[in-house]
N, C-alpha and C positions, 0 to 999 in steps of 0.2 A: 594560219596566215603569218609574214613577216611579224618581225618583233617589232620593238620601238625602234629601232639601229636599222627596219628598214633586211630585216636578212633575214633567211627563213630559213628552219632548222631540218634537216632531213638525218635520220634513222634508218642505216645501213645497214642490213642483219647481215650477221655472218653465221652459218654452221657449219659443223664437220664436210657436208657434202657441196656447200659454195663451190664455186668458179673464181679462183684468184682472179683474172682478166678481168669481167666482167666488175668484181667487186671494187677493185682499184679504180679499174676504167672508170665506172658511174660516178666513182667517189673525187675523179682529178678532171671530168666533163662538166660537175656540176660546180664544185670551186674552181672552174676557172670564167664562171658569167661574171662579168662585170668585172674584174681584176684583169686578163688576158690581152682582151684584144688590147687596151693605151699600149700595154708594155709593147706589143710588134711593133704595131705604128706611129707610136709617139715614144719609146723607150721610157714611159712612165707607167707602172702596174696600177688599176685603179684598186676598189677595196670590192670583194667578194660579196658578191647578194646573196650567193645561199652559204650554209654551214653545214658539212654534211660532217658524221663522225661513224665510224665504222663500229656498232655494237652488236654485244653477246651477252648471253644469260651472266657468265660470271666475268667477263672484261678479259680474261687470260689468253696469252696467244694460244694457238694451235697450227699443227699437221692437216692440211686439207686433204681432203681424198685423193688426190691429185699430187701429194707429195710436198707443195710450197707452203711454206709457212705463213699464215696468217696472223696479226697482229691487230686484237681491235683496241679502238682506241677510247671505249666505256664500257661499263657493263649497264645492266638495267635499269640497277640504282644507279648511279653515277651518270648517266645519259640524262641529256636536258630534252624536255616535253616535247616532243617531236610534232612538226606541222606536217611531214608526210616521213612513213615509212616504205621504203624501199626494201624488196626481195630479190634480188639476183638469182640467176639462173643456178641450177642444182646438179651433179654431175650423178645421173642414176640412172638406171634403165627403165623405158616404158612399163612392164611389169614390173617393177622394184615397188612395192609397198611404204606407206611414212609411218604406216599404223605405229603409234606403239613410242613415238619418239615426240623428242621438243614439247612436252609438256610444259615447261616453264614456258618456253617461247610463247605456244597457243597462248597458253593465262599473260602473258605481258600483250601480244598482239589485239586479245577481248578486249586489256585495259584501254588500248590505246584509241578501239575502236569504240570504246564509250566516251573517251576524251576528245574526239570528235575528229582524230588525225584522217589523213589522205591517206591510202595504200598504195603504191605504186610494184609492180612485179614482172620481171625479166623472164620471158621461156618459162621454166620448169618450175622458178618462184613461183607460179602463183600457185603451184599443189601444197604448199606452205598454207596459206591463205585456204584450200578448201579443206584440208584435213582437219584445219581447224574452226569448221565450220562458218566460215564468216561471208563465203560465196554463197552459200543456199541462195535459192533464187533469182540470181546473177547471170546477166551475160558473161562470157568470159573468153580467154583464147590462151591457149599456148604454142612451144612448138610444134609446127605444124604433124612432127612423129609422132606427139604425143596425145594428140587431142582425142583420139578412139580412145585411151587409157584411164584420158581426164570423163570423159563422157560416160564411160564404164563405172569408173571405182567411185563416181561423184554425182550418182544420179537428179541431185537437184540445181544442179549448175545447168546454163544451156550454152554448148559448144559451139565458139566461130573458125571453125580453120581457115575460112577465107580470108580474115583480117590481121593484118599484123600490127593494129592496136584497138583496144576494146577499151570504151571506160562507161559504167555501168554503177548500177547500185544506189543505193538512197541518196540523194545526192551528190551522183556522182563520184562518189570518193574511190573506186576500186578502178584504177588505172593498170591496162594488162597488153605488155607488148608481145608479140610473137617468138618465134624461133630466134635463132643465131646474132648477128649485129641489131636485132631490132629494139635493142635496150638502147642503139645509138635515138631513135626514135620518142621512147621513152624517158629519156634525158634531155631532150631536145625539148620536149613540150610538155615537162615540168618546168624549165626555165622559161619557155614562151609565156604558160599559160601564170607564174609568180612575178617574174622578173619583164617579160614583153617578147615581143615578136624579133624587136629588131635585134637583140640582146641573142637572142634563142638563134638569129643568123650568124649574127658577128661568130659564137661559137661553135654553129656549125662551117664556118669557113675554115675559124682556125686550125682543128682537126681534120678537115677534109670529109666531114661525114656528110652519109647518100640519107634523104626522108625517104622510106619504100613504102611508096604509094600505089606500089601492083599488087602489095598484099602475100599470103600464102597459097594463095588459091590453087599457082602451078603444084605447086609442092604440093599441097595437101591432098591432089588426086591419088596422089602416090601409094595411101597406105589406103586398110580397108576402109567399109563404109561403117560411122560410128556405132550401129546396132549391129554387126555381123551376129550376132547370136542367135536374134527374129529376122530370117531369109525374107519374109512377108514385109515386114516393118523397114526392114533394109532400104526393101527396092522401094517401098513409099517415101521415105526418107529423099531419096535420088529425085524422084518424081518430084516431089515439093520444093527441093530447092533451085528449081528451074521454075515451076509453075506457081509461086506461091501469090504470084497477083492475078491467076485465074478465080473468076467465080465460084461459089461450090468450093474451095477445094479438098476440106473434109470429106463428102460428098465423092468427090471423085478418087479419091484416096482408096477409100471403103470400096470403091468400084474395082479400081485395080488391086486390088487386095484381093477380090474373090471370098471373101465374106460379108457378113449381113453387118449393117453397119454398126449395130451395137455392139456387136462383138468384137468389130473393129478397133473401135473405140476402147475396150475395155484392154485389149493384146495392143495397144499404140501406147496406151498410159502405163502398163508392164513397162511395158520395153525402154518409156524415154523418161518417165517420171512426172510426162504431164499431157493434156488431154491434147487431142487433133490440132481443136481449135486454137490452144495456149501457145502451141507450137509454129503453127501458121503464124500468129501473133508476133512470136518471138522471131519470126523469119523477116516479117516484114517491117519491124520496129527495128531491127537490126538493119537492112537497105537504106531504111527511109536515114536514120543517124547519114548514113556514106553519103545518101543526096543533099544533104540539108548542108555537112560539108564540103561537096564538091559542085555543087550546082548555084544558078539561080532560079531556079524553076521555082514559083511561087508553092506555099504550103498547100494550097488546093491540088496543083499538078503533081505535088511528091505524091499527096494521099493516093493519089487515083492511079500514080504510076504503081504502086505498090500492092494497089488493089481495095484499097475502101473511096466505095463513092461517095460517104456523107462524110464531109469535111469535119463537121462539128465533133460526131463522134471520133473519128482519128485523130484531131487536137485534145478530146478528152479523155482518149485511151495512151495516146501516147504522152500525155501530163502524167495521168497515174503509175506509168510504168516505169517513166524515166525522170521523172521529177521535176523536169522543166517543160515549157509551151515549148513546139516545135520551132519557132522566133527564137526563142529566150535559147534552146537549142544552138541554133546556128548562130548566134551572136556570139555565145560564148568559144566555141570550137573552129568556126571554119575561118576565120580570119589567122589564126596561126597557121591554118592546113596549107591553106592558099599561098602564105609572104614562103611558107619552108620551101613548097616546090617549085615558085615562081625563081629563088635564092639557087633551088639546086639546078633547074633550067639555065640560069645567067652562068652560074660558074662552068659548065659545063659546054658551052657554045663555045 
């Protein structure tokens, strides 16, 4: 949370494979909430709500993959206690492996995430974050290329390609934007959701930045189906994520599958790392999040849109899964969702 001064500290990793763009970009979006906008329209700068400082394991510049020199401005030790860490997008290929690397980083990323920080992660950041184990469990998203990869090499993670922002995890704290510009998103509603909504506008005007609120979805048709290895599991995968507020849908799964269902069951949990039902779960708690931001449909009508008819129990599964009541939910998130796109609707008319 904010310090006493009122400004909250954000932690910019940088490594070898960073994205200069991105890394600069996130680091001159987020210093300029609350300082920017007086200076355009009244030519007075006010003073900066967030601090962001660009760190690395040993503070020293470097060569980025990409050839620009990056420059951070702490190292580990020298870096003040981060209220949220930032991952910037990564320049590597869908098959490109992390095994083996950023070992300091993982051990400072654990500490961080015993010290109770927010994670925040751009595109291909967040294979930072699984490699080193902090996703297990996790909704998550990347760019839309790469989400079969992350789904592959990370089988306890559950992949959204639809969404071009996820935030997920023990309260909340693992914040995950999609593909290409969607860190402008990510920076966006780090400032809404620390500094305010209206704050989180004023700087999305300054820069001209779009909220993409249509998601990955088109894009993410594009590359295979996330289990291409089990042809059976595949096409149930497809199946599911259209049908997942049918009745049955384990049940019907097993159906189209052409196996008995225990067996189904057991070649589903291979393939995805977790059971039919877990998956169903994970399908429909992931919607219900989008309705609960983009609607007013009362929490009765998401549950049922989704496919659970006992209210009770879908307020107490989706408490245990996401840590807040479906209320507590939408109070916290959809009121930024709604000022960003009502804000990108105005300027755009």
């Amino acid at each position: 949370m904010p310090d006493a001064a009122g400004k909250l500290t954000v932690a910019i990793l940088a490594l070898p494979e960073s994205t200069p763009s991105t890394l600069y970009g996130m680091h001159e979006v987020l210093e300029s909430a609350g300082r920017d906008w007086g200076y355009v329209v009244a030519g007075s700068p006010g003073e900066s709500k967030i601090s962001p400082c660009i760190v690395s394991a040993d503070g020293a510049g470097f060569r980025a993959v990409n050839g620009l020199w990056v420059e951070p401005t702490a190292s580990f030790e020298t870096c003040p206690e981060p209220d949220v860490v930032a991952i910037p997008d990564l320049l590597l290929g869908p098959d490109e492996d992390l095994a083996g690397r950023h070992a300091a980083e993982h051990a400072w990323l654990s500490q961080r995430r015993a010290a109770g920080a927010v994670f925040a992660t751009a595109c291909t950041g967040a294979f930072v974050l699984a490699e080193a184990g902090l996703l297990d469990g996790c909704d998550v998203t990347t760019h839309w290329g790469y989400c079969d990869a992350m789904a592959e090499r990370y089988p306890n993670v559950r992949v959204h390609p639809n969404r071009a922002l996820v935030i997920s995890g023990e309260g909340q704290r693992f914040i995950m934007a999609g593909g290409g510009t969607s860190w402008h998103d990510l920076a966006l509603f780090l400032i809404g959701r620390y500094v305010g909504a209206e704050e989180a506008m004023r700087v999305a005007r300054l820069h001209l930045l779009e909220w993409h609120h249509v998601g990955q979805q088109p894009f993410a048709a594009l590359t295979r189906t996330r289990q291409a290895r089990d042809a059976v599991i595949a096409r149930c995968q497809e199946w599911i994520a259209q049908h997942y507020d049918e009745d049955s849908p384990v049940s019907a799964m097993a159906k189209l599958s052409g196996l008995a269902e225990r067996s189904f069951k057991r070649r589903f949990a291979q393939a995805t790392g977790m059971s039919p039902l877990e998956y169903v779960h994970s399908l429909r708690l992931e919607e219900t999040k989008l309705l609960l931001e983009t609607t007013d449909l009362p929490v009765e009508d998401v549950a049922y849109k989704v496919g659970y008819e006992d209210g009770s129990f879908f307020s107490r599964l989706f408490r245990r899964k996401v840590g807040l009541t479906p209320a507590q939910y939408r109070k916290r998130f959809r009121a930024l969702r709604q000022a960003l796109e009502r804000d990108h609707e105005a300027v755009n008319v």
